[in-house]
C-alpha positions in Angstrom: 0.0 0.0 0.0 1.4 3.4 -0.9 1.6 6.2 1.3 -1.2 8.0 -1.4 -3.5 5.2 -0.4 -2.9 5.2 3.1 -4.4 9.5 3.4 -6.1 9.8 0.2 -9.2 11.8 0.5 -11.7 13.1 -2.3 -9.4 16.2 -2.9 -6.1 13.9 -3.9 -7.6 11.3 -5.6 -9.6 14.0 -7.6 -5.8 15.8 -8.2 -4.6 12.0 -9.4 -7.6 11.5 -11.8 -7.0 15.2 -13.2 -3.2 14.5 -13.5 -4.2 10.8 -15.0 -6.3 12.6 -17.7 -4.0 15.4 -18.6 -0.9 13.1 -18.6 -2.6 10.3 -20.7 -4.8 12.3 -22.7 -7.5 9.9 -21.7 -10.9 9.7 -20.4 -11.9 9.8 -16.9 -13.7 6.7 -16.4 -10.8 5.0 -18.1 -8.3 7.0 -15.8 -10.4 5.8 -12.7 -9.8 2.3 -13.8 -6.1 2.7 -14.6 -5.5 4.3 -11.2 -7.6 1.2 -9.6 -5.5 -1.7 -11.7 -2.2 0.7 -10.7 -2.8 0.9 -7.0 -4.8 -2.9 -6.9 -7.7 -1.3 -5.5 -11.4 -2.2 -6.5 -13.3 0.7 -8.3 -16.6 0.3 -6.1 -14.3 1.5 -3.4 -13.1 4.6 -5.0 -17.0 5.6 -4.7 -16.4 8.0 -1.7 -13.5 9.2 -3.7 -15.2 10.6 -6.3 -15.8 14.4 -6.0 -18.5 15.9 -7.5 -16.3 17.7 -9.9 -15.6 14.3 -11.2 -18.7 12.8 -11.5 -19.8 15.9 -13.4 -17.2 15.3 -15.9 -18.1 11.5 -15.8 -21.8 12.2 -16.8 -20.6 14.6 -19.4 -18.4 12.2 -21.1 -21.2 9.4 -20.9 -23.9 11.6 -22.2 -21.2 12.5 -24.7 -21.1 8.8 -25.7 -24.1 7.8 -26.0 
Protein backbone atom coordinates (compact mmCIF):
# COMPACT_ATOMS: atom_id res chain seq x y z
CA UNK A 1 0.00 0.00 0.00
CA UNK A 2 1.45 3.43 -0.91
CA UNK A 3 1.59 6.19 1.28
CA UNK A 4 -1.19 7.96 -1.35
CA UNK A 5 -3.54 5.20 -0.38
CA UNK A 6 -2.88 5.23 3.10
CA UNK A 7 -4.40 9.55 3.45
CA UNK A 8 -6.13 9.76 0.25
CA UNK A 9 -9.19 11.80 0.51
CA UNK A 10 -11.70 13.10 -2.27
CA UNK A 11 -9.40 16.21 -2.92
CA UNK A 12 -6.15 13.88 -3.85
CA UNK A 13 -7.56 11.31 -5.55
CA UNK A 14 -9.56 13.98 -7.64
CA UNK A 15 -5.77 15.81 -8.21
CA UNK A 16 -4.61 12.04 -9.36
CA UNK A 17 -7.63 11.45 -11.83
CA UNK A 18 -6.99 15.23 -13.22
CA UNK A 19 -3.23 14.54 -13.54
CA UNK A 20 -4.22 10.80 -14.99
CA UNK A 21 -6.27 12.56 -17.66
CA UNK A 22 -4.00 15.41 -18.58
CA UNK A 23 -0.85 13.06 -18.63
CA UNK A 24 -2.55 10.25 -20.73
CA UNK A 25 -4.76 12.25 -22.71
CA UNK A 26 -7.45 9.93 -21.67
CA UNK A 27 -10.90 9.73 -20.36
CA UNK A 28 -11.89 9.77 -16.92
CA UNK A 29 -13.67 6.67 -16.44
CA UNK A 30 -10.76 4.97 -18.11
CA UNK A 31 -8.35 6.96 -15.83
CA UNK A 32 -10.43 5.80 -12.70
CA UNK A 33 -9.79 2.26 -13.83
CA UNK A 34 -6.12 2.70 -14.60
CA UNK A 35 -5.52 4.31 -11.24
CA UNK A 36 -7.61 1.17 -9.56
CA UNK A 37 -5.50 -1.66 -11.74
CA UNK A 38 -2.15 0.66 -10.74
CA UNK A 39 -2.78 0.93 -7.04
CA UNK A 40 -4.80 -2.87 -6.88
CA UNK A 41 -7.74 -1.31 -5.49
CA UNK A 42 -11.36 -2.21 -6.55
CA UNK A 43 -13.32 0.72 -8.27
CA UNK A 44 -16.62 0.30 -6.10
CA UNK A 45 -14.34 1.46 -3.42
CA UNK A 46 -13.14 4.65 -5.04
CA UNK A 47 -17.02 5.58 -4.73
CA UNK A 48 -16.35 8.01 -1.73
CA UNK A 49 -13.52 9.24 -3.70
CA UNK A 50 -15.22 10.60 -6.34
CA UNK A 51 -15.77 14.36 -6.03
CA UNK A 52 -18.46 15.94 -7.50
CA UNK A 53 -16.33 17.66 -9.95
CA UNK A 54 -15.55 14.32 -11.17
CA UNK A 55 -18.66 12.78 -11.47
CA UNK A 56 -19.76 15.95 -13.39
CA UNK A 57 -17.20 15.30 -15.92
CA UNK A 58 -18.07 11.49 -15.80
CA UNK A 59 -21.79 12.21 -16.78
CA UNK A 60 -20.64 14.65 -19.40
CA UNK A 61 -18.39 12.19 -21.07
CA UNK A 62 -21.16 9.37 -20.91
CA UNK A 63 -23.90 11.59 -22.16
CA UNK A 64 -21.20 12.53 -24.72
CA UNK A 65 -21.08 8.80 -25.65
CA UNK A 66 -24.13 7.77 -25.97
Amino acid sequence: MTIEQEFLTKSKFTKLVEKTVTDFKIPYMDAILYLCEKNDLEPEDMKKFVSPIIKDKLEAEAMQLN
